[in-house]
C-alpha positions in Angstrom: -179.8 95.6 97.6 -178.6 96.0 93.8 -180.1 93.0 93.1 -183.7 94.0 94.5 -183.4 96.9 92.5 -183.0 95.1 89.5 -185.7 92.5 90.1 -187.7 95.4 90.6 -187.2 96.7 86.8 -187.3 93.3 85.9 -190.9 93.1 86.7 -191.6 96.8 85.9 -190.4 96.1 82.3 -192.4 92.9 82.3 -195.3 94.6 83.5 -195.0 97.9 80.6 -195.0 94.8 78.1 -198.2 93.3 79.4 -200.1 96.3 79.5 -198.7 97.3 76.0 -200.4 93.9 75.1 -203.6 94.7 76.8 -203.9 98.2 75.1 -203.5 96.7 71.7 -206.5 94.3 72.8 -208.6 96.9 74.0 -208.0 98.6 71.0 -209.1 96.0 69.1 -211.7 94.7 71.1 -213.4 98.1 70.6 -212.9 98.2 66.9 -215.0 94.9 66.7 -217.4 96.8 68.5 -216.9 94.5 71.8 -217.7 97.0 74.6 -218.4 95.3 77.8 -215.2 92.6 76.7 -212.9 96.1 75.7 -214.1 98.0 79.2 -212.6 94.7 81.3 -209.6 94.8 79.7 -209.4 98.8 80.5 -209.8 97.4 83.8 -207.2 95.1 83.9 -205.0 98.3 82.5 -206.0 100.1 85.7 -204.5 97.3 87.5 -200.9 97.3 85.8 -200.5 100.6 86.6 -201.4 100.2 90.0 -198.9 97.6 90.4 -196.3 99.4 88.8 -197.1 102.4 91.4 -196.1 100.0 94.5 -193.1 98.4 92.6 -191.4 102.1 92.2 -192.7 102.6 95.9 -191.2 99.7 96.8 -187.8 100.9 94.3 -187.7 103.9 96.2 -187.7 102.4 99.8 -184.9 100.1 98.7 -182.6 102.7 97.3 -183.7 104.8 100.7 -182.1 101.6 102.4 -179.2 101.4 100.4 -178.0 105.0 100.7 -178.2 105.0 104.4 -176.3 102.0 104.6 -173.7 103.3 102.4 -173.7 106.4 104.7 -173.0 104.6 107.9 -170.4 102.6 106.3 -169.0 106.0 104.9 -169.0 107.1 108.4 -167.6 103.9 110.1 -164.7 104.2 107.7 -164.2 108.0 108.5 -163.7 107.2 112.4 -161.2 103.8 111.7 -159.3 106.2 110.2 -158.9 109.1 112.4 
């Protein structure tokens, strides 16, 4: 479960870089005077942070899993030893 939490900030960090990127071309875009071109890149934004919304969902669930588990084992190793 360690590992899916860390593929899980793998991709989140990969996905803050990409939309870094895309802010800088919207930016730019916008400078040139490019509207309609700037407005689908804001889109795409929207996108990246909708995606980085279900990857800490999904984060969460995982470390929800991995606490319980470590509970019952917690508990399984409290009632060997009594």
């Amino acid at each position: 479960m360690g590992r899916s939490k860390r593929d899980l900030d793998k991709e989140m960090r990969a996905l803050d870089r990409q939309e870094a990127k895309v802010t800088q071309e919207v930016k730019q875009l916008a400078r040139q005077g490019q509207q309609k071109a700037a407005k689908m890149m804001a889109k795409e934004i929207v996108r990246i942070r909708h995606q980085k919304q279900q990857l800490m969902k999904a984060k969460v669930t995982v470390g929800a899993a991995q606490s319980k588990v470590e509970v019952r084992l917690m508990l399984c190793a409290v009632e060997v030893s009594c």
